[in-house]
gemmi code that builds the backbone of each chain (N, CA, C; Angstrom):
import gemmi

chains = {
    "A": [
        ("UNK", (111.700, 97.658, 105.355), (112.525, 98.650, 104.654), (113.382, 99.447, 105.629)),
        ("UNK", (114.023, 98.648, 106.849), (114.380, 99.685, 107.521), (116.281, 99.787, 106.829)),
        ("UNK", (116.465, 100.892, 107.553), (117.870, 101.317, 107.192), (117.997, 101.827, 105.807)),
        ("UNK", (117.012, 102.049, 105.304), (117.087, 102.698, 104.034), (116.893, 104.067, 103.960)),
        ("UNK", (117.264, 104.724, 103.261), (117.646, 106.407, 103.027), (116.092, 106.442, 103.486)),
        ("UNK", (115.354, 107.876, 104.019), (114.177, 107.990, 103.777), (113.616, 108.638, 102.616)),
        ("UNK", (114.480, 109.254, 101.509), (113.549, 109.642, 100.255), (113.291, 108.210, 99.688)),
        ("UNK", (114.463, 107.393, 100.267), (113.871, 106.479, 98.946), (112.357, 105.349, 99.342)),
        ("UNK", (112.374, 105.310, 101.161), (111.219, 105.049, 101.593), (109.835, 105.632, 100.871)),
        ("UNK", (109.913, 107.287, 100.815), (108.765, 107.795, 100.596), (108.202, 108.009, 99.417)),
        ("UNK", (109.285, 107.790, 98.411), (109.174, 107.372, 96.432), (109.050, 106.332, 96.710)),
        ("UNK", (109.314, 104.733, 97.327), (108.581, 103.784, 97.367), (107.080, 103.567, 97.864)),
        ("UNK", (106.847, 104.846, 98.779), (105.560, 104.593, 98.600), (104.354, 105.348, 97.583)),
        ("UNK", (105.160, 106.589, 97.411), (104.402, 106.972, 96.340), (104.125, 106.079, 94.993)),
        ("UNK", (105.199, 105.565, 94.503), (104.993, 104.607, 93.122), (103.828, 103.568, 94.089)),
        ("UNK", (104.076, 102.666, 94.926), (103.164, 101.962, 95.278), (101.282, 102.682, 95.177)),
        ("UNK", (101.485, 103.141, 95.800), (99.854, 103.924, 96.313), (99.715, 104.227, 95.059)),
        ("UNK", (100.389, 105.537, 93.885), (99.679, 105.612, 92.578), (99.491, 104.740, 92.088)),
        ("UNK", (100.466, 103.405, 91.902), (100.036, 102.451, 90.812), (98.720, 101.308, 91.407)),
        ("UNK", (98.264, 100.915, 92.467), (97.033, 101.170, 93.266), (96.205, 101.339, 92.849)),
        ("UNK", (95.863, 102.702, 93.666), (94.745, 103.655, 93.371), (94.117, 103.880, 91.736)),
        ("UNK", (95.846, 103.833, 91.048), (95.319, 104.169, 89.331), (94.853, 102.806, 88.706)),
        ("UNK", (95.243, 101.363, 88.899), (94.844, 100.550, 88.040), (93.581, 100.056, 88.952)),
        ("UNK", (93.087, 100.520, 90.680), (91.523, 100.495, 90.775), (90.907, 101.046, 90.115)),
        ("UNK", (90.895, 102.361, 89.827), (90.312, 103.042, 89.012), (89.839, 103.100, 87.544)),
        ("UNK", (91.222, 102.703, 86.853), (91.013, 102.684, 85.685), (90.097, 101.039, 85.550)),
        ("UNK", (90.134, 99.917, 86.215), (89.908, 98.940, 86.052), (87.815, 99.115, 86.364)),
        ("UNK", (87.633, 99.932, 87.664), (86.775, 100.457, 87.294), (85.718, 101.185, 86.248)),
        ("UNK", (86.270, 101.896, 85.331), (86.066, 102.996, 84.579), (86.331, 101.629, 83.419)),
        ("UNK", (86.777, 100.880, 83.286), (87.139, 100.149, 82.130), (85.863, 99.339, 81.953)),
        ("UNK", (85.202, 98.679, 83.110), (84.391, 98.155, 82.302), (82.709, 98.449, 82.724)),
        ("UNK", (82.728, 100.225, 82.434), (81.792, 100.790, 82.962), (80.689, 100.474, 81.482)),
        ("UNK", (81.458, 100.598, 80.278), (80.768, 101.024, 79.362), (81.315, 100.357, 78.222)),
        ("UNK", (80.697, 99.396, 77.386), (80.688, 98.560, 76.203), (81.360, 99.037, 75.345)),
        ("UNK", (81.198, 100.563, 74.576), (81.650, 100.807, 73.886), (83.389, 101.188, 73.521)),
        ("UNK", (84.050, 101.765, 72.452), (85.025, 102.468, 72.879), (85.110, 103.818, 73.641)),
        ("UNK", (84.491, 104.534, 73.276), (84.477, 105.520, 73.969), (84.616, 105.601, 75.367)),
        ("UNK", (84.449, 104.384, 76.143), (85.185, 104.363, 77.288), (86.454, 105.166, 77.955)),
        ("UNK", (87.235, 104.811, 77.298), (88.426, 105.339, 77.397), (88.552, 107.107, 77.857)),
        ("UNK", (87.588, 107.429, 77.484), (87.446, 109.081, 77.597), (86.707, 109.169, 78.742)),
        ("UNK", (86.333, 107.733, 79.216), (85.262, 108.633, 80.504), (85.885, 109.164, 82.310)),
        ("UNK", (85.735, 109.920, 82.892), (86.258, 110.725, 83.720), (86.949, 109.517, 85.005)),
        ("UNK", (86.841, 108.225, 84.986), (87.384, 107.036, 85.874), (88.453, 106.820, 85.405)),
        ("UNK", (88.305, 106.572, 83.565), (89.639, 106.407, 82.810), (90.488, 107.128, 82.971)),
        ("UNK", (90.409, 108.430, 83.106), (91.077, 109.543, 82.595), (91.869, 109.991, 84.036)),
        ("UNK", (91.449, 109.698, 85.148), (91.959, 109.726, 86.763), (92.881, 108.726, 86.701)),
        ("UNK", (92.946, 107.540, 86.317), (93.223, 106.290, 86.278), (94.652, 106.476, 85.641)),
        ("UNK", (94.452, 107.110, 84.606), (95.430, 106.992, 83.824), (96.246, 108.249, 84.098)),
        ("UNK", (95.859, 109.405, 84.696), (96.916, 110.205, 85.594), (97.459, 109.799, 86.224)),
        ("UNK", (96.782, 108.922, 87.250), (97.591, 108.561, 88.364), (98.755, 107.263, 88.238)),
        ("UNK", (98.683, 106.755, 86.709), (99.457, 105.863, 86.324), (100.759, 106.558, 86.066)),
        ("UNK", (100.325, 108.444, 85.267), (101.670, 108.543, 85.126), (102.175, 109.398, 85.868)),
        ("UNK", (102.097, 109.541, 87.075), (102.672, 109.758, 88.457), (103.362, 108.356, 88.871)),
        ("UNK", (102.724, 107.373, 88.744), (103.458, 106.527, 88.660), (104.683, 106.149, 87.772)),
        ("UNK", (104.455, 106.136, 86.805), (105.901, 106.464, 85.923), (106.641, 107.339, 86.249)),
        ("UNK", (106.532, 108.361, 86.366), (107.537, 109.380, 86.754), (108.066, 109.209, 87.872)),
        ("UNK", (107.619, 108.379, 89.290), (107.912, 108.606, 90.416), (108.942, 107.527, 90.673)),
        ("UNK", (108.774, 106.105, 89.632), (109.385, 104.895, 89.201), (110.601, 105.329, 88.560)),
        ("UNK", (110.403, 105.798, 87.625), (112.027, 106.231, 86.871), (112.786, 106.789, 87.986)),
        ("UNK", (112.253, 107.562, 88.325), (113.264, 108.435, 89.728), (113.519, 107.398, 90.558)),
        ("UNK", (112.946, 106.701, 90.747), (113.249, 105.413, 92.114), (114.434, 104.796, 91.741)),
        ("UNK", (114.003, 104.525, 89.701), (115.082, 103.468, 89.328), (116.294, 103.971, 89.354)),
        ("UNK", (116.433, 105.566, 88.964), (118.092, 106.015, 88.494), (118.735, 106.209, 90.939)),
        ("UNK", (117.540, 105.456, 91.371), (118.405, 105.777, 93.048), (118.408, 104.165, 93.141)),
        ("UNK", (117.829, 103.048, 92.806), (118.134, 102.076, 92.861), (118.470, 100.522, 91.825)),
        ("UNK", (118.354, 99.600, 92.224), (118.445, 98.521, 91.300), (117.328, 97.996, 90.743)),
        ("UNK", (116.974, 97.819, 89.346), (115.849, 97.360, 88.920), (115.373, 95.874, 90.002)),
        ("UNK", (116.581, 95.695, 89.696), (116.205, 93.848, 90.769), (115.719, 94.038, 92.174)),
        ("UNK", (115.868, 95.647, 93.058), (115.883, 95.681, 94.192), (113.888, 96.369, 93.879)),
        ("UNK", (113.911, 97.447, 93.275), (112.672, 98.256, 92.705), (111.102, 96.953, 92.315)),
        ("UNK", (111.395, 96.145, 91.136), (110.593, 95.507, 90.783), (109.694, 94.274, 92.339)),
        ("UNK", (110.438, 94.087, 92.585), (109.821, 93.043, 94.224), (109.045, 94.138, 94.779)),
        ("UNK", (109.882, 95.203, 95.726), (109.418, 95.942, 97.054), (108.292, 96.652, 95.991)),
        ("UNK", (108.120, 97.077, 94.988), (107.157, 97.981, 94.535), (105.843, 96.959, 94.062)),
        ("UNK", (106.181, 95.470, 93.831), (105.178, 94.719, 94.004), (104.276, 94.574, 94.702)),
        ("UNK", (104.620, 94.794, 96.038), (103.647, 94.859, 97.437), (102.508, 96.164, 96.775)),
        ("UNK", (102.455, 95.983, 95.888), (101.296, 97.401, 95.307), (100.219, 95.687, 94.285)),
        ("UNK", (100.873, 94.528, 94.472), (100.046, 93.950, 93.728), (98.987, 93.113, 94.740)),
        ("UNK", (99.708, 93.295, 95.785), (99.278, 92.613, 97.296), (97.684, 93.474, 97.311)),
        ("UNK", (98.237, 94.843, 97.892), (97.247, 95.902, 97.805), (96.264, 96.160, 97.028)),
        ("UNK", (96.254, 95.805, 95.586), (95.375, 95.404, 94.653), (94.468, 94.538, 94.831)),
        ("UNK", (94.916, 93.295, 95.225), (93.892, 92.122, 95.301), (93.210, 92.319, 96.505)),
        ("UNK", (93.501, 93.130, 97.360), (92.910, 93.785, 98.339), (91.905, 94.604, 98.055)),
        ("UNK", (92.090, 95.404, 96.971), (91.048, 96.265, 96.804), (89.788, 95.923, 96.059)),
        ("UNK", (90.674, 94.914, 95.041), (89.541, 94.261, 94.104), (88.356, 93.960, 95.048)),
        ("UNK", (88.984, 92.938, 95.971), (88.023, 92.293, 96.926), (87.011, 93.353, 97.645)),
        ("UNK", (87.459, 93.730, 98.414), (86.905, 95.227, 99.270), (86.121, 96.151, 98.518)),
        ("UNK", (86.987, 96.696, 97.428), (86.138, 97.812, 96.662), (85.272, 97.473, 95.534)),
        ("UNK", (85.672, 96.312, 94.714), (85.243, 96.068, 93.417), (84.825, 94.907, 93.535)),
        ("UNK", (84.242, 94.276, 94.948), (83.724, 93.096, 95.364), (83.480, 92.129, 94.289)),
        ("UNK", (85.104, 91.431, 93.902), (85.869, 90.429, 93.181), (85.889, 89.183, 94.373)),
        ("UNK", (85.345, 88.041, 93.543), (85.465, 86.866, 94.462), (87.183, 86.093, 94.280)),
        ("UNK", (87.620, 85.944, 95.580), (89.537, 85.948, 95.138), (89.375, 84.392, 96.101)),
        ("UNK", (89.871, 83.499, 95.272), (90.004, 82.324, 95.833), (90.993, 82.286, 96.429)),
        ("UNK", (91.036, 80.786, 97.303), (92.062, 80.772, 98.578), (93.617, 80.426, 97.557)),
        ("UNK", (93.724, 80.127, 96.113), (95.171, 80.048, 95.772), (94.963, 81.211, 95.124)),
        ("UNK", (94.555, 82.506, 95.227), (94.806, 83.779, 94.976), (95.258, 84.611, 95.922)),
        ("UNK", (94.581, 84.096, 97.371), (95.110, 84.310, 99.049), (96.559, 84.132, 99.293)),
        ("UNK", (97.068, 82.676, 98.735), (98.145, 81.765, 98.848), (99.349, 82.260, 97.728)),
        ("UNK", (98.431, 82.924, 96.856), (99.921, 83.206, 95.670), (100.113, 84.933, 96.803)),
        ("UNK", (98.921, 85.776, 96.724), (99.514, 87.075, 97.889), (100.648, 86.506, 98.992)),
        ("UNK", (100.394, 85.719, 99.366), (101.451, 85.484, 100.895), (102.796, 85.182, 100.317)),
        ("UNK", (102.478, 84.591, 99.025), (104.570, 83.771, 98.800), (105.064, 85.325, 98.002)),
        ("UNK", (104.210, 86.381, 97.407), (104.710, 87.161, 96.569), (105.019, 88.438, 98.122)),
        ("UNK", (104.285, 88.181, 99.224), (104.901, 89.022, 100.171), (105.866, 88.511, 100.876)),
        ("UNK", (106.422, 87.149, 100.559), (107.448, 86.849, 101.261), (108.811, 87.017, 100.265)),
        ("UNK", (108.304, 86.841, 98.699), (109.693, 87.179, 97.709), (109.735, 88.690, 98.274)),
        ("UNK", (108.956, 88.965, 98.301), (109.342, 90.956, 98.639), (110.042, 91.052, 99.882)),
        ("UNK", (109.672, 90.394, 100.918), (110.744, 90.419, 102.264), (111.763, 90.009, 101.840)),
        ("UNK", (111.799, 88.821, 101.188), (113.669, 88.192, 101.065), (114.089, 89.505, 100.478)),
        ("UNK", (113.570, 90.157, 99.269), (114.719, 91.184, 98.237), (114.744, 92.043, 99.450)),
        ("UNK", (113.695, 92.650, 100.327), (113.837, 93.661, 100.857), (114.859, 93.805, 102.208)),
        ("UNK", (115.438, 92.821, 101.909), (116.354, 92.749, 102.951), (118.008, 92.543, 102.346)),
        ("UNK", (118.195, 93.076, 100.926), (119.353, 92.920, 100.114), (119.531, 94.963, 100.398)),
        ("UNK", (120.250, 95.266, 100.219), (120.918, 96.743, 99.494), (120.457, 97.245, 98.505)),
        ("UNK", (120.181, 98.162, 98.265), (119.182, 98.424, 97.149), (120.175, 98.900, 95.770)),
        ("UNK", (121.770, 99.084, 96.014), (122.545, 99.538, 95.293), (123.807, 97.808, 95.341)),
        ("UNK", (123.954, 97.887, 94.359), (124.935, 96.001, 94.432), (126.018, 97.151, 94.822)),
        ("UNK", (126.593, 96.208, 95.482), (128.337, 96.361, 95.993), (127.943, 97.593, 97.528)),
        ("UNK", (127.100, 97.807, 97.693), (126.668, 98.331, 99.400), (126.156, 97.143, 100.276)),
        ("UNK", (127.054, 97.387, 101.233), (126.086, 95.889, 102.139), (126.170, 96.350, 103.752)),
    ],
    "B": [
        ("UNK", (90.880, 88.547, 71.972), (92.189, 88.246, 72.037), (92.061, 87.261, 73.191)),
        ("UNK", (92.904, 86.136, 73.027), (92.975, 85.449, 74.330), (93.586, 85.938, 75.334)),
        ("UNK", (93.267, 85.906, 76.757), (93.359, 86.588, 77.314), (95.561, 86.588, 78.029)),
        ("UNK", (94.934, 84.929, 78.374), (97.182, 84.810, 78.181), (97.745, 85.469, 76.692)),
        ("UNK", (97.853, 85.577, 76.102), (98.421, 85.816, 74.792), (98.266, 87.534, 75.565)),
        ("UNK", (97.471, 88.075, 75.740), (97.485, 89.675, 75.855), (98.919, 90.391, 77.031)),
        ("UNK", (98.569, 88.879, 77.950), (99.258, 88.950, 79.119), (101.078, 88.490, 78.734)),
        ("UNK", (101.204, 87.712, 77.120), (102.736, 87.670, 77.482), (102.874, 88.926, 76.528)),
        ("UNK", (102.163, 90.005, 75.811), (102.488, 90.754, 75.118), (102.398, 92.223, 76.368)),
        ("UNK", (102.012, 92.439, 77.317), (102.073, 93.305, 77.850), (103.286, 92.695, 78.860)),
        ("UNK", (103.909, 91.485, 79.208), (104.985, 90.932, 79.711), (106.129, 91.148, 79.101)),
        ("UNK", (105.930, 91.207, 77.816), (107.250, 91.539, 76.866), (107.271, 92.926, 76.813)),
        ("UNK", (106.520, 93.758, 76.719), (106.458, 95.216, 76.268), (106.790, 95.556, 77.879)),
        ("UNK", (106.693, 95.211, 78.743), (107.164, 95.694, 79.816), (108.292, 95.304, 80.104)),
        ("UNK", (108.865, 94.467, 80.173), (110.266, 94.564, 80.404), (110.683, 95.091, 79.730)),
        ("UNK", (110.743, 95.222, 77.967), (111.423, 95.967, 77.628), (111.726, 97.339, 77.613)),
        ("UNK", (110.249, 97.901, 78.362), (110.428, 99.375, 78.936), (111.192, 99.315, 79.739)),
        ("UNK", (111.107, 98.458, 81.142), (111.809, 98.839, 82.117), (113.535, 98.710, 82.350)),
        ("UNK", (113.412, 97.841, 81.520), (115.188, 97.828, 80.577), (115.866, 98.823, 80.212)),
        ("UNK", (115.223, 99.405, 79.525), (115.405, 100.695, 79.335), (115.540, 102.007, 79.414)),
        ("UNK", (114.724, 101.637, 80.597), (114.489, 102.932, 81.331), (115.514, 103.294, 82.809)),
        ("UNK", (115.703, 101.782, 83.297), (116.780, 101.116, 84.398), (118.208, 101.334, 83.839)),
        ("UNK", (118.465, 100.979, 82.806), (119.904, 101.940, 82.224), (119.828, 103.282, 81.748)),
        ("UNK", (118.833, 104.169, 81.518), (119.525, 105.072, 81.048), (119.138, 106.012, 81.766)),
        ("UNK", (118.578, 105.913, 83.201), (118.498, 106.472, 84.924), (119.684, 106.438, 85.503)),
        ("UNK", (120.264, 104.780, 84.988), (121.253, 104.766, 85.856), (122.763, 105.805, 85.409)),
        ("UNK", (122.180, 106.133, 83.749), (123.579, 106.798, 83.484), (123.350, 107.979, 83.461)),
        ("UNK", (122.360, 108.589, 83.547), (121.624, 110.266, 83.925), (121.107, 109.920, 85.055)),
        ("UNK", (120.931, 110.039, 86.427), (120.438, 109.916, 87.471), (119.942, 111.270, 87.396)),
        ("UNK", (118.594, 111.400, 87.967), (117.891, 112.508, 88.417), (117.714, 112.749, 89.630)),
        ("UNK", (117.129, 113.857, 90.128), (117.315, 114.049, 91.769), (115.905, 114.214, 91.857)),
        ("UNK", (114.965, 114.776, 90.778), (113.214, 114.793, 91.170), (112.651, 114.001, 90.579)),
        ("UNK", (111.546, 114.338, 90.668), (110.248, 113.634, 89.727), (110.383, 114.595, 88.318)),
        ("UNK", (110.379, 116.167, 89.079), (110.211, 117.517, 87.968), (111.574, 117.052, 86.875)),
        ("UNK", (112.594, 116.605, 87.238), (113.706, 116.718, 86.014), (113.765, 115.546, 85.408)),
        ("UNK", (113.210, 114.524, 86.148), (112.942, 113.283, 85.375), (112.307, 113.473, 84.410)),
        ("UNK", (111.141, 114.208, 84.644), (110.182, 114.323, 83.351), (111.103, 114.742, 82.519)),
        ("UNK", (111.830, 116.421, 82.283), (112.049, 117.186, 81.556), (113.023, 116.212, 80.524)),
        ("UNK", (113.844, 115.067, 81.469), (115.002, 114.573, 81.111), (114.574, 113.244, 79.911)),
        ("UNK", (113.039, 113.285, 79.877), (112.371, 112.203, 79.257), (112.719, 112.605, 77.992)),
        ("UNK", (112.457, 113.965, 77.327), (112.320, 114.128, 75.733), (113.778, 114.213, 75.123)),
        ("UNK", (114.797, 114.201, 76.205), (116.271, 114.491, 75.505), (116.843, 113.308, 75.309)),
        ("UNK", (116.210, 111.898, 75.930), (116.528, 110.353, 75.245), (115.886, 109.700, 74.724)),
        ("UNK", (116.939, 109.304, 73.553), (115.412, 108.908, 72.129), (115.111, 107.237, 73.167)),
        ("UNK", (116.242, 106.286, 73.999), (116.133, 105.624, 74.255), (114.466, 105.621, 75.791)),
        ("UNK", (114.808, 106.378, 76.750), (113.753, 106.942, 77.099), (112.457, 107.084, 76.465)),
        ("UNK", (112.011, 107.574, 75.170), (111.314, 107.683, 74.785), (110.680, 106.029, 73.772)),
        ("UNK", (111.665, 105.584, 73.319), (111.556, 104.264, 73.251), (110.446, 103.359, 74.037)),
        ("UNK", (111.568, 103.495, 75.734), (110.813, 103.160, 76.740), (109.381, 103.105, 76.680)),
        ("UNK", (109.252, 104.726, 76.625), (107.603, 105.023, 77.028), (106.589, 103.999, 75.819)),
        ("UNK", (107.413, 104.270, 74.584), (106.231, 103.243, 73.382), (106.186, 102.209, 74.200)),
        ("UNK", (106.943, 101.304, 74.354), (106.948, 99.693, 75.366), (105.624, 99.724, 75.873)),
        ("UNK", (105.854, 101.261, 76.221), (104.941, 101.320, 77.902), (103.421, 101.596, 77.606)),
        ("UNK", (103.554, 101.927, 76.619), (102.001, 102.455, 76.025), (101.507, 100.699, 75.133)),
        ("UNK", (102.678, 100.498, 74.290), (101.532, 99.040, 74.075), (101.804, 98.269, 75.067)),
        ("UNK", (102.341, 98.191, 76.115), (101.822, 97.263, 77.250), (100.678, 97.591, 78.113)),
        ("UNK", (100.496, 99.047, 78.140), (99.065, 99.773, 79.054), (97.990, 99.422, 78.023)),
        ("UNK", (98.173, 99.924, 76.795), (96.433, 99.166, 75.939), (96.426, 97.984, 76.167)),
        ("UNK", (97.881, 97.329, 75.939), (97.209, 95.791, 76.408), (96.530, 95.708, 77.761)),
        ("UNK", (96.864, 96.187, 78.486), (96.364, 95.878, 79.872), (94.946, 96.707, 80.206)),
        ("UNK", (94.721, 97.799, 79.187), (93.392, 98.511, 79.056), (92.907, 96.938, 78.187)),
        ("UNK", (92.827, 96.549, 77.753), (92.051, 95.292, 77.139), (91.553, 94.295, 77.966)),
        ("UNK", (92.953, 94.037, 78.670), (93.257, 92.551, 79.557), (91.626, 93.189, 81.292)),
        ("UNK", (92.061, 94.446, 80.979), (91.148, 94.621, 82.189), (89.340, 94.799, 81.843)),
        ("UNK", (88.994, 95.216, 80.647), (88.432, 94.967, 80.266), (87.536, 93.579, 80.180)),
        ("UNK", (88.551, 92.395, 79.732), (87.830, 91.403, 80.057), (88.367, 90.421, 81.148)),
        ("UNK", (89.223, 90.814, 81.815), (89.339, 89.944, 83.682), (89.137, 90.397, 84.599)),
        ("UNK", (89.246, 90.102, 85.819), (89.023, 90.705, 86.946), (90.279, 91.278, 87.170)),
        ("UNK", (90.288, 91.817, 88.140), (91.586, 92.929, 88.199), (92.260, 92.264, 89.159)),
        ("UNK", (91.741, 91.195, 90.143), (92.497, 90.388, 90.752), (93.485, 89.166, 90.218)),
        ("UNK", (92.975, 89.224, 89.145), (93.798, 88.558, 87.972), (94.628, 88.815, 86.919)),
        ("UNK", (93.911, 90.388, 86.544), (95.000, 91.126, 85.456), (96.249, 91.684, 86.004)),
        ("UNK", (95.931, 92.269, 87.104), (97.104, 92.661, 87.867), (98.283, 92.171, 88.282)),
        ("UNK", (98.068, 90.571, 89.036), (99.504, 89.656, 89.378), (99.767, 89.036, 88.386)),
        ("UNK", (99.053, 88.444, 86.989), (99.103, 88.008, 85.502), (101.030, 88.914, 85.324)),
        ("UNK", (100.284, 89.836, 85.030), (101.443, 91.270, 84.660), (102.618, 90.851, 85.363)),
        ("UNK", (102.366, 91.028, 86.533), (103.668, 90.703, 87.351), (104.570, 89.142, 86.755)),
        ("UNK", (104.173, 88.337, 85.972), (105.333, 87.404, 85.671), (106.521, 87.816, 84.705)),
        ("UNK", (105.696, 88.908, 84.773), (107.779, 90.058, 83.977), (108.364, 90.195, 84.955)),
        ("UNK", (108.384, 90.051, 86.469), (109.105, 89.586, 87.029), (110.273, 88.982, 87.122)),
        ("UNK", (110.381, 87.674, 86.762), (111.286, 86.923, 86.464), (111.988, 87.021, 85.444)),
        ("UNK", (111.554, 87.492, 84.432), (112.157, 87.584, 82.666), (112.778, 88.933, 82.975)),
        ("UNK", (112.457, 89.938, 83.805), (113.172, 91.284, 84.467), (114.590, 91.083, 85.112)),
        ("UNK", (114.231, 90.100, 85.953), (115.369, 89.815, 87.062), (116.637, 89.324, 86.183)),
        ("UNK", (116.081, 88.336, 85.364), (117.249, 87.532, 84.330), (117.647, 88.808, 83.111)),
        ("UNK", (116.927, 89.635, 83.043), (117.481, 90.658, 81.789), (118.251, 91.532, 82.875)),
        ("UNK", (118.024, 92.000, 84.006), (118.927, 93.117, 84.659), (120.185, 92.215, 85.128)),
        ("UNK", (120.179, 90.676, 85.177), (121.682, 90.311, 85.185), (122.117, 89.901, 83.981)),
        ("UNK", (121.613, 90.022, 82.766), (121.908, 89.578, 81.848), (122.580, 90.697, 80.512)),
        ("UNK", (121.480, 91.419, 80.876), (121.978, 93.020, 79.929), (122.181, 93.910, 80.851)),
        ("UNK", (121.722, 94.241, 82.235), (122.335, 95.338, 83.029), (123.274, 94.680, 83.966)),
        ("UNK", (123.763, 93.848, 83.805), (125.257, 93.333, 84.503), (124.558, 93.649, 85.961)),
        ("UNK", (124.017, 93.533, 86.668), (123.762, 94.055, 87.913), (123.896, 92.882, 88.835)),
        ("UNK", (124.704, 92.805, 89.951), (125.182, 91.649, 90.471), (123.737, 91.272, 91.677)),
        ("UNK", (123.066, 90.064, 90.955), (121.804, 90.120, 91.415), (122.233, 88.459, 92.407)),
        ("UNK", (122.515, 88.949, 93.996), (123.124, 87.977, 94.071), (121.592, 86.858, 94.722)),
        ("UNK", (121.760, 85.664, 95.471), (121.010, 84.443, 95.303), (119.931, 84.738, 96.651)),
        ("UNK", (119.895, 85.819, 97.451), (118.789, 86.454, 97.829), (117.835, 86.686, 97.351)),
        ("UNK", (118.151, 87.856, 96.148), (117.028, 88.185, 95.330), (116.702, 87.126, 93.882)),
        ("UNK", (117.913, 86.691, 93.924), (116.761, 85.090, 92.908), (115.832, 84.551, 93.724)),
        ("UNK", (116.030, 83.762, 95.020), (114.835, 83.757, 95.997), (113.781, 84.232, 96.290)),
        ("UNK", (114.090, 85.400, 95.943), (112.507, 86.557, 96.512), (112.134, 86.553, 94.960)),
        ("UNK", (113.050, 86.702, 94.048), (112.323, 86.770, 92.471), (111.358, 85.250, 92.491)),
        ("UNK", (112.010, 84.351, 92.798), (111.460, 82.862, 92.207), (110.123, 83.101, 93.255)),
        ("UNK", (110.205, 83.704, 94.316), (109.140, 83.313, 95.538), (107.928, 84.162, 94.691)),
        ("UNK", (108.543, 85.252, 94.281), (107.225, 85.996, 94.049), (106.668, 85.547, 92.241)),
        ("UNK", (107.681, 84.760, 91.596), (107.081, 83.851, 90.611), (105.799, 82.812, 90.649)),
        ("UNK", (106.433, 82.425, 91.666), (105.358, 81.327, 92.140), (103.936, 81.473, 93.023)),
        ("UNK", (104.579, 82.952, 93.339), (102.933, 83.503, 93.912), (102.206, 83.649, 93.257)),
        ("UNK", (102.527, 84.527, 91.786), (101.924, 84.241, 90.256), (100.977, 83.557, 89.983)),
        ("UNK", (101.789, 82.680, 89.928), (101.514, 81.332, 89.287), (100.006, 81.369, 89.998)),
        ("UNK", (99.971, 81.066, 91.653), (99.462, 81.133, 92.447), (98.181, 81.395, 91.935)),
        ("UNK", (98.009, 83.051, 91.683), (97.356, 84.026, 91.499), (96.537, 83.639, 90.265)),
        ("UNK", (97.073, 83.312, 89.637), (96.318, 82.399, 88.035), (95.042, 81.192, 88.468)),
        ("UNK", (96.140, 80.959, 89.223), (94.969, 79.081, 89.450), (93.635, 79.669, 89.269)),
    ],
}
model = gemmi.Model(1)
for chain_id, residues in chains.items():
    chain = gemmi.Chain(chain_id)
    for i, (resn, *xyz) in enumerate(residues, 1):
        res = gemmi.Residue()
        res.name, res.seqid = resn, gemmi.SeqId(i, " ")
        for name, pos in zip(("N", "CA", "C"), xyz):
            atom = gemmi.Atom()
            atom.name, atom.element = name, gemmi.Element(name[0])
            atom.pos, atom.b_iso = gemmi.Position(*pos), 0.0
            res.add_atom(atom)
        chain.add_residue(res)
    model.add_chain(chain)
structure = gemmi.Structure()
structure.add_model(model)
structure.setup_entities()
């Protein structure tokens, strides 16, 4: 991401890290408990704050950049996921779950090396 | 619910949020997070958005429910591609053959991610 404004560096990482942190969480908290009432319990309810910090921090990203430029680089939050699954929520991730992470961090390098606004180059 | 079937309905409900939400940023641009919010309840289209966004999150409160999250998570991501083709298709956005590359690359990581 170099040469890019730095707010828009540091709203890319905020949307990244909330959307993260919130769908570990909530994914946690989701399948703590059989019933519905799930939804109300205090994992959900973190989970789903921190989702809409994520929304809010995304819209702002989008009205500074291109959906086409936004959707890739903010992907690298799906990289980070399967990371956590593994690590935190000790998820068994096969080697073409390894192999789809590496080509989805390399679509994110190609976009991340376009302008984040068309007609700036 | 089967579990693909959940995944092209939270695929559809998401792009069409982010469609939505990607034009009408781009024609009110905000400068915070704080006026973004405020700027949410004064577009019915905005608000639109957010429904998208809510039946694509129960879906995905479901989808996580019964997958692993190493799976529900990059699943989601094949709005990806159906994104890329709607922001040159309805947001005119000159998406030139770089980012079809990095779109198709990170399609196929997908895919990947499914096996």
């Amino acid at each position: 991401m170099t040469g890019l404004p730095l707010k828009v560096r540091l709203l890319t990482a905020v949307v990244i890290v909330s959307n993260v942190l919130g769908n570990l969480v909530l994914s946690a908290g989701m399948k703590d408990s059989a019933s519905w009432q799930v939804v109300f319990s205090p994992l959900v309810l973190l989970g789903v704050a921190l989702l809409i910090l994520w929304v809010l921090s995304r819209m702002t990203l989008l009205s500074w950049a291109d959906l086409s430029y936004v959707l890739p680089v903010t992907s690298f939050g799906y990289v980070l996921s399967a990371l956590a699954a593994r690590f935190l929520l000790a998820e068994s991730i096969t080697p073409w779950r390894w192999a789809g992470t590496l080509l989805i961090i390399a679509g994110i390098c190609v976009v991340g090396t376009t302008a984040p606004k068309t007609g700036e180059r | 619910m089967n579990n693909w079937l959940l995944v092209a309905l939270i695929v559809a409900s998401t792009a069409g949020s982010d469609v939505l939400q990607s034009m009408e940023m781009k024609r009110h641009a905000r400068s915070s997070i704080g006026s973004a919010a405020k700027h949410l309840f004064q577009r019915p289209l905005l608000l639109l958005s957010i429904v998208f966004m809510a039946v694509s999150f129960f879906g995905f409160l479901l989808l996580l429910r019964a997958a692993d999250l190493s799976f529900a998570v990059p699943a989601t991501a094949a709005s990806f591609v159906v994104e890329t083709v709607l922001a040159r298709t309805v947001l005119k956005e000159q998406v030139d053959a770089r980012r079809w590359a990095g779109a198709l690359l990170v399609a196929c990581g997908v895919v990947l991610l499914a096996v």
